[in-house]
Legacy VTK file of the C-alpha trace (Angstrom):
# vtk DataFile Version 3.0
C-alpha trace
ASCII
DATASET POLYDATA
POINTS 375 float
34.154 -9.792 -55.391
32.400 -11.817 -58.062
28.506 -13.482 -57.743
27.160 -17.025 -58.454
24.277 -18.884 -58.368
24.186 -22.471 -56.275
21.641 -24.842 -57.518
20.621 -28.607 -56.239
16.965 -29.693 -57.455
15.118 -28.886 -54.143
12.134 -30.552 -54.131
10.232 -30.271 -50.977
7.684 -32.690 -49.774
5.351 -29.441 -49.433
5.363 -29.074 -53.166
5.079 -32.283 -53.882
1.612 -32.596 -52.041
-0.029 -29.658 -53.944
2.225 -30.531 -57.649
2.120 -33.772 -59.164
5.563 -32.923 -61.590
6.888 -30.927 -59.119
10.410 -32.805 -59.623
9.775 -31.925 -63.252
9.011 -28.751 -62.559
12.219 -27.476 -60.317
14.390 -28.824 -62.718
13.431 -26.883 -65.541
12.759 -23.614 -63.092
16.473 -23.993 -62.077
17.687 -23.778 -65.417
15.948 -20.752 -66.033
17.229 -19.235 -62.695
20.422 -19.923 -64.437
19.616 -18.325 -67.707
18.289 -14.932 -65.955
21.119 -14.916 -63.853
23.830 -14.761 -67.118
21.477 -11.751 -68.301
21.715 -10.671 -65.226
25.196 -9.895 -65.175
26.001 -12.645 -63.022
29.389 -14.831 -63.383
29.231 -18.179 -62.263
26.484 -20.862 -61.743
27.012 -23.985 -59.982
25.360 -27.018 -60.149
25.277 -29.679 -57.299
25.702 -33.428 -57.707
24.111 -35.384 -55.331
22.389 -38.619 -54.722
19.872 -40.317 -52.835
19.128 -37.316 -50.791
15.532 -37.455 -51.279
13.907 -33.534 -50.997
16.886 -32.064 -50.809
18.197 -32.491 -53.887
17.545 -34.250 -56.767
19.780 -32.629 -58.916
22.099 -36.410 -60.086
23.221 -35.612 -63.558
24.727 -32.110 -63.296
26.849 -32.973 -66.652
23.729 -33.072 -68.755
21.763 -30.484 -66.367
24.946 -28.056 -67.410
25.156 -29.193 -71.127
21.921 -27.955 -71.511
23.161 -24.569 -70.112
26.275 -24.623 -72.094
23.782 -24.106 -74.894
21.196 -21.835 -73.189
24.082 -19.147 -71.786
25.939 -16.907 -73.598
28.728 -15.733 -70.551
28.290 -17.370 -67.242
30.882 -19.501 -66.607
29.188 -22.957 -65.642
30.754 -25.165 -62.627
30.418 -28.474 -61.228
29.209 -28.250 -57.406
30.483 -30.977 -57.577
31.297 -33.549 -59.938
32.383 -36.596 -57.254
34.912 -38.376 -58.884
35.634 -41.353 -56.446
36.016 -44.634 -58.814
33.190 -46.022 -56.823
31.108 -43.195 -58.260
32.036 -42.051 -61.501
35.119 -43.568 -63.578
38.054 -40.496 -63.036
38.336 -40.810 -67.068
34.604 -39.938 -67.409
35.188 -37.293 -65.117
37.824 -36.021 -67.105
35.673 -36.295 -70.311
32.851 -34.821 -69.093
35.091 -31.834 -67.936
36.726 -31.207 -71.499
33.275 -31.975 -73.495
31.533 -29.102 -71.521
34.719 -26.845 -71.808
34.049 -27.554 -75.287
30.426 -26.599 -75.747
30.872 -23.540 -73.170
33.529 -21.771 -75.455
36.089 -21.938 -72.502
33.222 -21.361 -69.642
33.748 -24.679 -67.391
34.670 -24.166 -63.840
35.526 -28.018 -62.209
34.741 -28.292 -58.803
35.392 -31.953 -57.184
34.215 -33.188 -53.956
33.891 -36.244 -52.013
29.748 -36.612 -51.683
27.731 -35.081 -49.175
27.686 -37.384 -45.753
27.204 -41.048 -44.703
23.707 -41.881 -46.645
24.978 -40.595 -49.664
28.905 -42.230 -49.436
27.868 -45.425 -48.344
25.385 -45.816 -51.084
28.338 -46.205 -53.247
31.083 -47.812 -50.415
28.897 -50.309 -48.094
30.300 -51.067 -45.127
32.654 -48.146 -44.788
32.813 -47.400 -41.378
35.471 -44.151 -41.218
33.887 -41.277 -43.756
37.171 -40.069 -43.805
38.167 -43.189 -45.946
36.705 -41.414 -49.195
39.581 -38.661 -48.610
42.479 -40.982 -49.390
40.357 -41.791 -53.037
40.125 -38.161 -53.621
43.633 -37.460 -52.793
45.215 -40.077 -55.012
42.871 -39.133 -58.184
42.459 -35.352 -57.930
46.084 -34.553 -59.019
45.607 -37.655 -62.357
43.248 -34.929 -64.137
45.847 -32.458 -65.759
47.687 -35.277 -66.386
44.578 -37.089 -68.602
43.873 -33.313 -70.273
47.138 -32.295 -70.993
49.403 -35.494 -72.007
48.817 -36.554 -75.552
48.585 -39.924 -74.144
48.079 -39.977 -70.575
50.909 -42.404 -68.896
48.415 -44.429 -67.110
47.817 -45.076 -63.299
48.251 -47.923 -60.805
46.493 -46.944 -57.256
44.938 -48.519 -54.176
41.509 -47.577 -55.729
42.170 -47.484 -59.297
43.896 -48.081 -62.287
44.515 -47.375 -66.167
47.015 -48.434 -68.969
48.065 -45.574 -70.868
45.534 -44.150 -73.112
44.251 -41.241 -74.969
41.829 -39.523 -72.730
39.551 -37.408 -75.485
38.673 -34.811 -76.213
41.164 -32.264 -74.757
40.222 -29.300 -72.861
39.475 -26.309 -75.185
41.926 -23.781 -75.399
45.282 -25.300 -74.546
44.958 -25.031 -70.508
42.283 -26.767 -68.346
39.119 -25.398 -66.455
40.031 -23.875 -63.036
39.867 -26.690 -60.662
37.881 -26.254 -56.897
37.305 -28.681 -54.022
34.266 -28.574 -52.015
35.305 -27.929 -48.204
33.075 -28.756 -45.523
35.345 -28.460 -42.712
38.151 -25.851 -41.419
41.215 -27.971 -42.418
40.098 -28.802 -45.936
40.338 -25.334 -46.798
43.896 -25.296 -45.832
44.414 -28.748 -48.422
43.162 -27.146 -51.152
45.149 -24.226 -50.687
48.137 -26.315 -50.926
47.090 -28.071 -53.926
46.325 -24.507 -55.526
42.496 -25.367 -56.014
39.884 -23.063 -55.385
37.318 -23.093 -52.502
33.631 -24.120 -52.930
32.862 -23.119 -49.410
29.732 -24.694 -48.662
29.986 -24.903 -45.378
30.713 -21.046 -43.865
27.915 -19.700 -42.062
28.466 -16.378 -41.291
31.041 -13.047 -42.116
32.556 -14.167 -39.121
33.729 -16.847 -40.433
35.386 -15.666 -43.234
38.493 -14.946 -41.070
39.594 -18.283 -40.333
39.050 -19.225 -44.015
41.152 -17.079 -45.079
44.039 -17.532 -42.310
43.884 -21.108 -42.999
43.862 -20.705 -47.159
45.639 -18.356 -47.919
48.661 -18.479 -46.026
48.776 -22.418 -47.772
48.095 -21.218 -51.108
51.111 -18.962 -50.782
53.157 -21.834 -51.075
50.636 -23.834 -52.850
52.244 -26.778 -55.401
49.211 -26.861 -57.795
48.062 -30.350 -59.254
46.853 -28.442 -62.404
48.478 -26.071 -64.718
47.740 -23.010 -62.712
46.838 -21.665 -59.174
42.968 -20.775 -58.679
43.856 -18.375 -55.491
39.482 -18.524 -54.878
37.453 -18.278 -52.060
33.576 -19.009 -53.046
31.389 -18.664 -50.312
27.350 -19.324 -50.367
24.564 -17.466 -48.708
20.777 -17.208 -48.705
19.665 -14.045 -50.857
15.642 -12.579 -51.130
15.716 -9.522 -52.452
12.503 -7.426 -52.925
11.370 -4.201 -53.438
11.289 -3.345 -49.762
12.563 -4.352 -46.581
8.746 -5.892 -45.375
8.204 -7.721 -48.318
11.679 -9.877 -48.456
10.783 -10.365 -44.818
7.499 -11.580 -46.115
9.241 -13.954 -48.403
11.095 -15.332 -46.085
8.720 -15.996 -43.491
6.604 -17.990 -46.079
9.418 -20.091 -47.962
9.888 -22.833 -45.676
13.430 -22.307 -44.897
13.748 -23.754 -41.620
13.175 -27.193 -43.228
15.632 -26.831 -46.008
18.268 -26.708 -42.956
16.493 -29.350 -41.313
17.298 -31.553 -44.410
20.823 -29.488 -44.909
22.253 -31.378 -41.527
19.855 -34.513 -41.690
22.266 -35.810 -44.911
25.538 -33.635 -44.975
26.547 -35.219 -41.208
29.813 -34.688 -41.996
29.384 -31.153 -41.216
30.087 -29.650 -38.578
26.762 -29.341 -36.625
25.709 -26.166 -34.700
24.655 -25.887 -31.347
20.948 -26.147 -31.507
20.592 -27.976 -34.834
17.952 -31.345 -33.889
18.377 -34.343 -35.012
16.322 -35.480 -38.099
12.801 -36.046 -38.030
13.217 -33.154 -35.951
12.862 -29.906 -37.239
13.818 -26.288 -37.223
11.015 -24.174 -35.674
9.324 -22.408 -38.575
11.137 -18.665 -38.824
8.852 -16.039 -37.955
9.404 -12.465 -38.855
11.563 -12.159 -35.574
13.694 -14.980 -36.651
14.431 -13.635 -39.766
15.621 -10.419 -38.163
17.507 -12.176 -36.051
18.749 -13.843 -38.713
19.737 -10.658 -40.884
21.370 -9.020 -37.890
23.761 -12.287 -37.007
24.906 -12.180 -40.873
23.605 -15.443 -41.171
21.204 -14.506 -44.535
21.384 -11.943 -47.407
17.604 -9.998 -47.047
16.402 -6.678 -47.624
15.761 -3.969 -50.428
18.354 -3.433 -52.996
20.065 -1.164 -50.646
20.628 -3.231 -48.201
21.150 -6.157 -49.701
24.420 -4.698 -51.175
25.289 -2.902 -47.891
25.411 -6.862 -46.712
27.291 -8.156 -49.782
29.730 -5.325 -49.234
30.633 -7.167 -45.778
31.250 -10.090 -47.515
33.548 -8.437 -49.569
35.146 -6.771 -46.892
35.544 -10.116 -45.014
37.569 -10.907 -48.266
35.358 -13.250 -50.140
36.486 -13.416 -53.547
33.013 -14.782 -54.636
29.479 -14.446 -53.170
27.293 -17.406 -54.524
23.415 -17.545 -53.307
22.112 -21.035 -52.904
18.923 -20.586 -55.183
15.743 -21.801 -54.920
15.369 -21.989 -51.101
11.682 -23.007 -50.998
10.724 -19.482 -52.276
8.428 -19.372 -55.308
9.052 -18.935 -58.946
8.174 -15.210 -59.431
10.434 -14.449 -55.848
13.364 -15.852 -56.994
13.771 -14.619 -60.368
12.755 -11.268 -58.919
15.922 -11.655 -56.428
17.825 -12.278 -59.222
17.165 -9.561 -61.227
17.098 -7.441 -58.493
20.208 -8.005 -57.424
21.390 -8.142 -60.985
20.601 -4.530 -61.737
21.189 -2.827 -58.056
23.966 -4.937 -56.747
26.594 -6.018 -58.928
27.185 -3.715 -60.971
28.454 -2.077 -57.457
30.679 -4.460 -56.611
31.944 -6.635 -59.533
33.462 -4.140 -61.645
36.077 -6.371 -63.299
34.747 -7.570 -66.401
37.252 -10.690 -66.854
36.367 -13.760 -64.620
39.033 -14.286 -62.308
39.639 -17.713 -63.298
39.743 -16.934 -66.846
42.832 -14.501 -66.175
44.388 -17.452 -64.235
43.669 -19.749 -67.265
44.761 -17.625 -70.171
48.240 -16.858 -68.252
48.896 -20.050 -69.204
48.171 -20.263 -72.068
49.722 -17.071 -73.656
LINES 1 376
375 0 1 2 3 4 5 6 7 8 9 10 11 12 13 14 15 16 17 18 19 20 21 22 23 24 25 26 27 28 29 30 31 32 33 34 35 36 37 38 39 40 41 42 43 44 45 46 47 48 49 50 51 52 53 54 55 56 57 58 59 60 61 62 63 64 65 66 67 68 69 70 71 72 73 74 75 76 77 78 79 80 81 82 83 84 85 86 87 88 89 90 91 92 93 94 95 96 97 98 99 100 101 102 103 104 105 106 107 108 109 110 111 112 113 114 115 116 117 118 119 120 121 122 123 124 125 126 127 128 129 130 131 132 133 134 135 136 137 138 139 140 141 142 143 144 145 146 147 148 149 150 151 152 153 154 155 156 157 158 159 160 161 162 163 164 165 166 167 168 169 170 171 172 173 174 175 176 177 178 179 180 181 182 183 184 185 186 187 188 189 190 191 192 193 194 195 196 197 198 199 200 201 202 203 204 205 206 207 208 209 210 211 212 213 214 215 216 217 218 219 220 221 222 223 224 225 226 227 228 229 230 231 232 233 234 235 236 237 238 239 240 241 242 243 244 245 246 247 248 249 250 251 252 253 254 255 256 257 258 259 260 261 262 263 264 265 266 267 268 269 270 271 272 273 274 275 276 277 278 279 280 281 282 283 284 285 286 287 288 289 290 291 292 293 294 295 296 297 298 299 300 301 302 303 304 305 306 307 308 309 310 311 312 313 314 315 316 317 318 319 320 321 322 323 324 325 326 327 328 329 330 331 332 333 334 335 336 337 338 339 340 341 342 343 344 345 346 347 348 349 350 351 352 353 354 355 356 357 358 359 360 361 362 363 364 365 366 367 368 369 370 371 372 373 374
């Protein structure tokens, strides 16, 4: 099993009272998250797109968020979580340049990851008066497959769609290396998973909860992957899954963290915007909120595999059940609410005592996908 990093520009009203650039300040924190986490032996980072979704995240312009990275990072591999690549949103030719530019100044390190946007407040922002959120899956459906085509054609043949069209034209620059970045879709409910694996894209899974879950995930995916007819050039057989992670020195103190980072409102604000989610039995409607966690609910919460907490020790002993579930990446959704010196202690933490445990594969998996191509 391999290990990310999920980042989205959380910026709590809490730290907003006591921080005037406290916008400013997450940004640049997340980036250096980012940064520790490629030292820290770490082998993906993804960055979120979103919009509108005030608090939550304010993390628009991923492209030039992971530009900057491309840059800053010597070996991570560096993935859009997501870039949204409706018409309505971004052009599907920017998307496509964007994709190749940052293959370009990663040396080969782009991961592209494509969604549909996160629920109603953020879609209809961009499609007024849509009524069905479901509507946004027929855009994605007829673009998604357009982008090998735009990479890999000297001059792409053009496209004439409900949604959107193009004459034929060189889309520049190409992807670097001959092939294209592995290509993901962002799945926030069971039968997605089973779409993508029948287009051969990889799995952001934002929206698994548990270990538990991991079992119809994997039903549904890969028995369609097995018969997957990819859009792209390749098959990215690629189950991501994302977790909360505090990791400390001992078991009390990542409790400690925990209890004091605010994490019951970050779900709060989790199902107040993504409503296309599947919503759990107990989850209140926004303004309402989560009851703060105490110590007991963070137990609770450790013991129901719902978060990643503990000493080094057993913080691997729970990534080992992910990777037992069949994960084939573990990505922790990072900064939760935690502070500064926390979370890069997590990191390196886990960094040191954890993966070096379980990923002992040097080669990204995606990379030996991609260069099969190419050789």
């Amino acid at each position: 099993m391999e290990f990310g990093l999920f980042v989205q520009g959380y910026v709590p009203e809490s730290r907003r009272r006591t921080d005037p650039e406290a916008e400013h300040h997450a940004l640049v924190e997340e980036t250096e998250y980012v940064i520790q986490a490629d030292r820290s032996g770490f082998k993906y980072a993804w960055a979120s797109e979103h919009h509108f979704l005030d608090e939550y995240s304010h993390l628009s312009a991923n492209d030039v968020f992971l530009g900057y990275l491309a840059h800053a990072t010597e070996r991570i591999h560096l993935g859009s979580g997501i870039f949204n690549p409706l018409p309505q949103v971004n052009h599907p030719v920017k998307v496509a340049e964007k994709v190749a530019m940052l293959d370009h100044l990663s040396g080969g390190r782009f991961e592209f990851g494509s969604g549909r946007g996160a629920g109603s407040h953020e879609i209809l922002g961009f499609l007024p008066g849509v009524t069905d959120m479901n509507a946004t899956k027929e855009i994605w459906e007829e673009t998604i497959a357009e982008f090998p085509r735009m990479w890999l054609q000297d001059e792409y043949q053009g496209f004439t769609g409900r949604h959107w069209s193009l004459p034929p034209r060189k889309v520049l620059p190409k992807p670097y290396g001959g092939s294209h970045p592995a290509m993901w879709y962002a799945a926030g409910s069971p039968p997605s998973y089973a779409m993508a694996g029948r287009k051969g894209l990889g799995v952001l899974g934002f929206s698994i909860q548990k270990v538990s879950d991991m079992e119809w995930v994997l039903d549904s995916y890969k028995n369609a992957i097995e018969e997957a007819e990819p859009v792209g050039g390749f098959v990215n057989d690629n189950v991501m899954v994302t977790s909360t992670a505090i990791c400390a020195e001992t078991h009390a103190k990542a409790v400690e963290i925990a209890v004091g980072g605010g994490l019951n409102y970050l779900q709060s604000l989790l199902f107040r915007y993504h409503d296309t989610f599947p919503r759990p039995e107990g989850i209140p409607e926004w303004p309402e909120l989560l009851p703060e966690y105490t110590e007991e609910i963070i137990e609770l919460l450790i013991a129901e595999e719902l978060m990643i907490c503990g000493d080094p020790d057993e913080v691997f002993r729970q990534c080992k059940r992910w990777e037992q579930a069949g994960a084939d990446q573990l990505s922790f959704g990072l900064p939760i609410g935690i502070g500064y010196e926390d979370t890069m202690n997590t990191i390196k933490l886990i960094g040191e005592h954890v993966i070096p445990k379980i990923d002992t594969d040097p080669v990204h998996r995606t990379s030996r996908f991609r260069h099969a191509v190419t050789q």
